[in-house]
N, C-alpha and C positions, 0 to 999 in steps of 0.2 A: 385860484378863484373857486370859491363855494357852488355848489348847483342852486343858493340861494338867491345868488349873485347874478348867474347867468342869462344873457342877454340884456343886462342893465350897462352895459357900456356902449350901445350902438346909437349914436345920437350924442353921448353924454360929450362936454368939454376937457379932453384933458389937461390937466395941471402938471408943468415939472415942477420938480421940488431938487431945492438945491442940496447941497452938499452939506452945511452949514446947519441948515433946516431938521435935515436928515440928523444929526449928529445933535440939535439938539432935544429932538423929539425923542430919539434913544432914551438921552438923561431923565427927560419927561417921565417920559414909560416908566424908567426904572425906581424914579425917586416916588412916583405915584404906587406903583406896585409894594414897594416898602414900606411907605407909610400904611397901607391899607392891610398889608399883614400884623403889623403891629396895631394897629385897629384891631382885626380879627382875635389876639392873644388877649387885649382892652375887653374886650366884650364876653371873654368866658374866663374870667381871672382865677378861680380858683382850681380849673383843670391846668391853665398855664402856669401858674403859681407852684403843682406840684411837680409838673416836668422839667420848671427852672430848679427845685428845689434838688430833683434828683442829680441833675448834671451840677448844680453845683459843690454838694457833697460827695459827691464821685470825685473831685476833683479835689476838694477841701484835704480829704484824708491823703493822698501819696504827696500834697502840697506841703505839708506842713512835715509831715516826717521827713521830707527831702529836704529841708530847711535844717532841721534840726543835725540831721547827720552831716550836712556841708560846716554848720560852723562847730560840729564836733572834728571836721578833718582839720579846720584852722588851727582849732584848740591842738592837735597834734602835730600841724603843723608847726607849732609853736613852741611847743616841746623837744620838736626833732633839730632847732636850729639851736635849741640851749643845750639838747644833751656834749658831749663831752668825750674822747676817749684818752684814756689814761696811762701813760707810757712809763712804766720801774726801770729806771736803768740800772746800769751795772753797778756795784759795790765799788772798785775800784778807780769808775772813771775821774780822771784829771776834767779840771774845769775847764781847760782847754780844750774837750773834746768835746765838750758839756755843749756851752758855746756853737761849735760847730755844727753840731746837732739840729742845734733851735736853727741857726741861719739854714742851715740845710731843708729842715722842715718848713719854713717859711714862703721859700720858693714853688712850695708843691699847688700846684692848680687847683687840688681837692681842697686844700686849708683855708680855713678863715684865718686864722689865729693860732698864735702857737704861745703857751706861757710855760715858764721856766719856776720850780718849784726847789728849790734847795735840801738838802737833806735838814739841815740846823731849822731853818727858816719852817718846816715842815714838822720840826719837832716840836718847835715852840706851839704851832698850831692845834700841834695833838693836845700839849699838856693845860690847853687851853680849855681846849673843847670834852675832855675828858673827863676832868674833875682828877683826878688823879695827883695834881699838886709838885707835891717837890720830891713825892714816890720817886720821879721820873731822873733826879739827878742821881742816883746811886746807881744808874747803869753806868757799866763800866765804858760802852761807845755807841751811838747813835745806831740806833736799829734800822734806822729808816733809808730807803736811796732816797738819791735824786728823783722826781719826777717832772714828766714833761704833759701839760696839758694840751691836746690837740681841738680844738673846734673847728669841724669840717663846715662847706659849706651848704647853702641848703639844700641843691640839688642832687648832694654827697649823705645827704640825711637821714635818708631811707634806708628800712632795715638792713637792705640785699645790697645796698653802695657802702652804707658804714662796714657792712661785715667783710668786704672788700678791701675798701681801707686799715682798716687793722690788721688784716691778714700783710697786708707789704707793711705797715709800719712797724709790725714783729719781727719783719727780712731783715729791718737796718739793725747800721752795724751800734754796738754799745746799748742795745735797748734786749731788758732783761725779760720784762714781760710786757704783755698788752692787755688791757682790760674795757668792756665796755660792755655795758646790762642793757641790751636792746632785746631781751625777752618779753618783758610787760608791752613796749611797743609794737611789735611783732603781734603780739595779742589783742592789741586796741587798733591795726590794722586789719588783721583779719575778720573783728566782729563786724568793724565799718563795711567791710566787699558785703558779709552776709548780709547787713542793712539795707545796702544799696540794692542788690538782686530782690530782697523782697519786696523792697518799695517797687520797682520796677514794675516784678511779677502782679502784684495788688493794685496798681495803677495800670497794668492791662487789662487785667479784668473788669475793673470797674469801666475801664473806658469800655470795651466792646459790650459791656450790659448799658451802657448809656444811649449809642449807637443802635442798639434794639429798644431802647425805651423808646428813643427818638422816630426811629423808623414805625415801629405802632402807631406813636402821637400823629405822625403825619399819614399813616396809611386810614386811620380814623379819618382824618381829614379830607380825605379824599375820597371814601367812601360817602361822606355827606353830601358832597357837593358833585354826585356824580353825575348828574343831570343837566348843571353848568358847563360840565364840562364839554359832556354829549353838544349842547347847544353852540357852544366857542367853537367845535369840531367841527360841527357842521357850517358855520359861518366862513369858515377857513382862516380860523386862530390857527400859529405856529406851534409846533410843541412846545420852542423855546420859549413865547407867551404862557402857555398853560403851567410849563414847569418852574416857570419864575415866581408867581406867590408862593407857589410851596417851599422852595427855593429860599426863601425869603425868611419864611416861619422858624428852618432851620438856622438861619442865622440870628435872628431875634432871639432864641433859645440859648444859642449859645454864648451872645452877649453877654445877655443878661446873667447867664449863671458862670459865666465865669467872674460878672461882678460879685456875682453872689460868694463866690469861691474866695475870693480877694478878700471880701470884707470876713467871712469867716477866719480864717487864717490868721488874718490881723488881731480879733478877739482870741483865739484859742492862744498866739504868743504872750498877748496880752495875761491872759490867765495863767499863762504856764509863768509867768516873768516872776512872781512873788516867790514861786518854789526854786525857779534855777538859781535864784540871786540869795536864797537861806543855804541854797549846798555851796554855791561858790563862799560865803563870806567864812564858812568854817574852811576855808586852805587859802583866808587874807587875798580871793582874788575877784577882779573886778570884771563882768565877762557880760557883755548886751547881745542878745538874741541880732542877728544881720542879715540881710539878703530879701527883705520884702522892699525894695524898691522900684522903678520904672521899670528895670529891665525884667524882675519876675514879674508884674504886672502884662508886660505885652504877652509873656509867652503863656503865662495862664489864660489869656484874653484868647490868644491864638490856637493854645490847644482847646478849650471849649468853641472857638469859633467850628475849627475843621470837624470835632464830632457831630456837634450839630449839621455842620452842610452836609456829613458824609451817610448820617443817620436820613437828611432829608432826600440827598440822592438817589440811594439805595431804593427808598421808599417810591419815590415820583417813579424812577426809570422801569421799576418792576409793576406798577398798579394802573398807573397815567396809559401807559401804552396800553393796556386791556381794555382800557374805555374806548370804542369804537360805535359810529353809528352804523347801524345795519338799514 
């Protein structure tokens, strides 16, 4: 009870309040206090305007790059389940061994598929793809083995499991050589990690410069209204009452710009869309930008929400408590 208060109960009637009452005046409270901070952002719009703008181009920039490197990992992913590795057998092996081979390779947990390539059948394919013509019949005997085509499966796809499996598929027996060019992948893996750490590292930064933007925005705030606040304190408002519009503000902030964020994102695809679809159509492939749906929507919603409370926290729990009546 306030000292403004005192002695105003002695006489007076009192009222219980039920459980119900209780539980819905909470709501009350809260939904009134909410609307009333967004009121307060209504009435200075072009200071809120800029603090939404900064949260949500803070947000805008690691959003969009992390998009772009997820469906560059598809893209490789997509590659990694068509690449191939290619097994020379022996010169002299019987086809009967041939045979054994594939069925043998077939059973293996790692394999998707196994195909069987003939020596003849493989020469015809050369002298096809060649140009070379009928050069090719004045050899005196087929240069070519047997080979056996292996497609691992996708989980076997990755650099450090394909180079695994070729190493046992060169142990078995009748196979001359093993070949498989997982160099360039290996490369377009590694650029991806660096991608990702610096989206990371530039999407921390920007959040904890957000987080002090926010925190200013709201210690401004509070600085205005110090007076109110003195007056609430002394009536005997809670903290949790006083720190709840600010409270508030920071979540309006963060709304709001994480719409902001959403809707930017959506145009900068948009704009990038004309250029990625001229580099796709020269390698004949067909490739749509993916991953702005519901589910990156909440979490952009969610990460701008927590900056914002966290920047308004910060702010209330270090400036709110200093305001005291003396």
């Amino acid at each position: 009870m306030s000292i403004l208060f005192t002695g105003r109960s002695h006489g007076a009637q009192t009222t219980q309040v039920g459980l119900v009452q209780r539980i819905l005046m909470f709501f009350v409270s809260h939904v009134r206090q909410a609307l009333s901070s967004l009121g307060e952002l209504w009435r200075a719009p072009v200071a809120s305007l800029m603090t939404i703008g900064v949260l949500g181009l803070s947000i805008t920039l690691p959003s969009t790059f992390y998009i772009l490197v997820k469906n560059a990992e598809h893209i490789a992913d997509g590659w990694e389940q068509a690449s191939e590795i290619t097994l020379f057998l022996q010169k002299d092996i019987k086809p009967k061994d041939s045979a054994q081979l594939v069925t043998r390779l077939g059973l293996w947990s790692e394999i998707d598929s196994v195909s069987f390539i003939p020596a003849d059948q493989g020469l015809k394919e050369f002298q096809q793809l060649s140009g070379l013509g009928d050069a090719l019949d004045y050899l005196s005997e087929n240069p070519l083995p047997d080979v056996v085509l292996v497609k691992p499966l996708a989980k076997y796809s990755s650099p450090t499991a394909a180079k695994l499996l070729l190493e046992k598929l060169r142990n078995e027996r009748f196979v001359e050589q093993g070949k498989l060019d997982i160099k360039w992948l290996e490369r377009l893996h590694g650029f991806l990690s660096i991608a990702k750490e610096l989206i990371y590292a530039v999407a921390l930064l920007l959040f904890l410069a957000v987080v002090l933007i926010i925190g200013n925005t709201i210690r401004l705030n509070i600085l205005s209204r110090r007076d109110e606040i003195l007056v609430m304190k002394l009536v005997g408002a809670t903290d949790a009452f006083i720190h709840r519009p600010f409270m508030y503000t920071g979540f309006w902030y963060g709304l709001l710009g994480g719409l902001m964020a959403w809707f930017a994102v959506l145009i900068l695809l948009w704009w990038m869309g004309g250029s990625i679809d001229a580099l796709t159509a020269k390698y004949d492939k067909n490739f749509d930008l993916t991953g702005m749906n519901l589910e990156a929507l909440l979490v952009m919603l969610g990460v701008s929400v927590f900056l914002g409370l966290a920047g308004s926290m910060i702010s209330v729990h270090r400036h709110v408590r200093g305001i005291e009546p003396k």
